[in-house]
N, C-alpha and C positions, 0 to 999 in steps of 0.2 A: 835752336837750329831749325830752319827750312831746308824739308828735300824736295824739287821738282823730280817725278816719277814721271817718265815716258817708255813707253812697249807697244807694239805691235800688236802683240795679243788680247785681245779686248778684257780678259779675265783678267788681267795679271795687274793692272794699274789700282783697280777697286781693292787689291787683295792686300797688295805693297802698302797702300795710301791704308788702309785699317791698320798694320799693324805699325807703321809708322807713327801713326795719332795715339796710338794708344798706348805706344812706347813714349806719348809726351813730347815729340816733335812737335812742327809745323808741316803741314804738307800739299801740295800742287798736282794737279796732273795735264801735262802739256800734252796736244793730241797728234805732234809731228814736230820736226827740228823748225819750222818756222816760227811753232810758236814757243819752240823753247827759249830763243833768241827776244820775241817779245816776251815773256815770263819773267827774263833773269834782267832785262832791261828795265820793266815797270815797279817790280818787285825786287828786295834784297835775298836772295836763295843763298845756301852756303855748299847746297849737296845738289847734284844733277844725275840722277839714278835712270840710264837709259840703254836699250838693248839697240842704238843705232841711229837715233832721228836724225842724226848730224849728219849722215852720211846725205842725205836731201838738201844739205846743207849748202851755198855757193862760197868761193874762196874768202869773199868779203866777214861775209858771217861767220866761218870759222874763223878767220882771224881774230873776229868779235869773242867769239865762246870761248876760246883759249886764251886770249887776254884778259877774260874779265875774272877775279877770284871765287869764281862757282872752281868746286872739284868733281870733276867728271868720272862717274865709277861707271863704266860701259860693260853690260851685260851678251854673254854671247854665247853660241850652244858649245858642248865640249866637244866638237869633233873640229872646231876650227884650229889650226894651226897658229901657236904662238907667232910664226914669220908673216902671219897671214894679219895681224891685228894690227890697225894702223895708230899711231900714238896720239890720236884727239882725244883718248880716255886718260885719265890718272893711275886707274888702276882698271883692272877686269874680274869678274866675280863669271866663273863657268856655270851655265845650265846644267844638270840641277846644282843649286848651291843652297846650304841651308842657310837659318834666316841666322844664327850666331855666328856668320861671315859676314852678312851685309853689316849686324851691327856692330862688329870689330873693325870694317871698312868706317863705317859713319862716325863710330869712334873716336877712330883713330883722328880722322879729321875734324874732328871736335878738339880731340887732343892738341894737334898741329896748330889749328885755330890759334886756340886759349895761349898757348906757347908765343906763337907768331907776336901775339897784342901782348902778353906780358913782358916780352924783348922788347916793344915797342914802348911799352911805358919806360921802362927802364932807360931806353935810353934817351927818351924826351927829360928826365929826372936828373939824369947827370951835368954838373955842369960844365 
Protein backbone atom coordinates (compact mmCIF):
# COMPACT_ATOMS: atom_id res chain seq x y z
CA UNK A 1 0.00 0.00 0.00
CA UNK A 2 1.06 3.78 -0.87
CA UNK A 3 0.03 6.86 1.34
CA UNK A 4 0.65 10.31 -0.20
CA UNK A 5 0.93 12.56 3.02
CA UNK A 6 0.19 16.29 2.67
CA UNK A 7 -0.12 19.05 5.79
CA UNK A 8 0.45 22.47 6.10
CA UNK A 9 2.40 22.11 8.97
CA UNK A 10 5.85 21.60 7.88
CA UNK A 11 6.59 19.09 10.97
CA UNK A 12 3.78 16.91 10.46
CA UNK A 13 4.49 15.35 6.82
CA UNK A 14 8.46 14.09 8.04
CA UNK A 15 6.65 12.73 11.14
CA UNK A 16 3.55 10.84 9.26
CA UNK A 17 5.99 9.74 6.36
CA UNK A 18 8.49 7.97 9.47
CA UNK A 19 5.85 6.13 10.79
CA UNK A 20 4.16 5.18 7.83
CA UNK A 21 7.71 3.56 6.43
CA UNK A 22 8.22 2.01 9.23
CA UNK A 23 4.80 0.38 9.61
CA UNK A 24 6.02 -1.24 6.14
CA UNK A 25 4.03 1.03 3.86
CA UNK A 26 5.07 3.03 0.88
CA UNK A 27 5.00 6.60 1.35
CA UNK A 28 5.03 10.20 -0.70
CA UNK A 29 4.86 13.67 0.39
CA UNK A 30 3.05 16.17 -1.86
CA UNK A 31 3.81 19.91 -0.94
CA UNK A 32 0.14 21.39 -2.12
CA UNK A 33 -3.10 19.83 -3.83
CA UNK A 34 -1.49 20.66 -7.18
CA UNK A 35 0.95 18.28 -6.68
CA UNK A 36 -1.24 15.86 -5.12
CA UNK A 37 -3.14 15.64 -8.55
CA UNK A 38 0.46 15.04 -10.27
CA UNK A 39 1.52 12.40 -7.57
CA UNK A 40 -1.65 10.19 -7.78
CA UNK A 41 -1.57 10.75 -11.69
CA UNK A 42 2.26 9.65 -12.19
CA UNK A 43 2.22 7.31 -9.41
CA UNK A 44 -0.19 4.45 -8.24
CA UNK A 45 -1.12 5.79 -4.45
CA UNK A 46 -4.01 3.75 -2.58
CA UNK A 47 -4.20 6.24 0.54
CA UNK A 48 -4.23 10.29 0.29
CA UNK A 49 -3.51 11.43 4.01
CA UNK A 50 -4.25 15.30 3.83
CA UNK A 51 -5.33 18.18 6.24
CA UNK A 52 -6.80 20.14 2.96
CA UNK A 53 -4.63 20.58 -0.17
CA UNK A 54 -7.69 20.10 -2.31
CA UNK A 55 -9.17 22.82 -1.22
CA UNK A 56 -6.40 24.95 -3.82
CA UNK A 57 -7.90 22.64 -5.85
CA UNK A 58 -10.00 24.05 -9.23
CA UNK A 59 -13.45 22.19 -10.10
CA UNK A 60 -11.53 20.17 -12.95
CA UNK A 61 -9.04 18.61 -10.67
CA UNK A 62 -11.50 17.75 -7.99
CA UNK A 63 -13.35 15.99 -10.24
CA UNK A 64 -10.02 14.19 -11.07
CA UNK A 65 -9.12 13.34 -7.22
CA UNK A 66 -12.54 11.95 -6.63
CA UNK A 67 -12.82 9.93 -9.63
CA UNK A 68 -9.65 8.34 -9.38
CA UNK A 69 -9.53 5.12 -6.67
CA UNK A 70 -6.93 7.06 -4.05
CA UNK A 71 -9.18 7.13 -0.60
CA UNK A 72 -9.06 10.39 0.74
CA UNK A 73 -8.70 10.41 4.71
CA UNK A 74 -8.82 14.47 5.24
CA UNK A 75 -7.40 15.72 8.50
CA UNK A 76 -8.96 18.77 10.38
CA UNK A 77 -8.62 20.38 13.78
CA UNK A 78 -11.58 19.38 16.40
CA UNK A 79 -13.29 22.63 16.69
CA UNK A 80 -14.63 22.35 13.11
CA UNK A 81 -18.03 21.57 12.63
CA UNK A 82 -19.06 18.14 11.16
CA UNK A 83 -21.78 20.72 8.88
CA UNK A 84 -18.73 22.46 8.19
CA UNK A 85 -16.61 19.46 6.31
CA UNK A 86 -17.19 19.30 2.77
CA UNK A 87 -17.34 15.53 1.28
CA UNK A 88 -13.83 15.61 -0.97
CA UNK A 89 -12.52 13.40 2.09
CA UNK A 90 -13.75 9.66 2.58
CA UNK A 91 -13.45 9.89 5.93
CA UNK A 92 -11.86 12.56 8.61
CA UNK A 93 -9.45 11.85 11.41
CA UNK A 94 -9.95 15.13 14.06
CA UNK A 95 -6.62 17.05 15.34
CA UNK A 96 -5.27 15.50 17.99
CA UNK A 97 -6.04 11.87 16.79
CA UNK A 98 -3.75 9.22 17.77
CA UNK A 99 -1.73 7.30 15.30
CA UNK A 100 -4.12 3.67 16.19
CA UNK A 101 -6.82 5.76 14.31
CA UNK A 102 -4.97 6.60 11.25
CA UNK A 103 -3.91 2.92 11.22
CA UNK A 104 -7.60 1.50 11.63
CA UNK A 105 -8.36 4.20 8.80
CA UNK A 106 -5.43 2.78 6.54
CA UNK A 107 -6.71 -0.52 7.48
CA UNK A 108 -9.58 -0.46 6.95
CA UNK A 109 -8.90 0.61 3.38
CA UNK A 110 -6.56 -1.99 2.96
CA UNK A 111 -9.35 -4.21 4.09
CA UNK A 112 -11.87 -2.64 1.35
CA UNK A 113 -9.12 -2.81 -1.21
CA UNK A 114 -8.31 -6.69 -0.77
CA UNK A 115 -12.25 -7.19 -0.69
CA UNK A 116 -13.09 -4.95 -3.62
CA UNK A 117 -10.10 -7.31 -5.95
CA UNK A 118 -11.35 -10.47 -4.36
CA UNK A 119 -15.09 -9.75 -5.61
CA UNK A 120 -13.44 -9.02 -8.62
CA UNK A 121 -11.77 -12.19 -9.28
CA UNK A 122 -14.60 -14.01 -8.45
CA UNK A 123 -16.47 -12.76 -10.61
CA UNK A 124 -14.10 -12.64 -13.65
CA UNK A 125 -13.94 -16.83 -12.48
CA UNK A 126 -17.51 -17.43 -12.85
CA UNK A 127 -18.81 -18.57 -15.80
Amino acid sequence: MKVLIHDERPDIPEFLLEIIVNHGYKAGIAKDGPQIIHMISDDRYDVVLTNGGYRELDRDQCIRLKSSPVFIIGITDSHILNRDLDSKADLYLRRPFLISELWLSIEKQLYNQSFIVAQDDCTRSSP
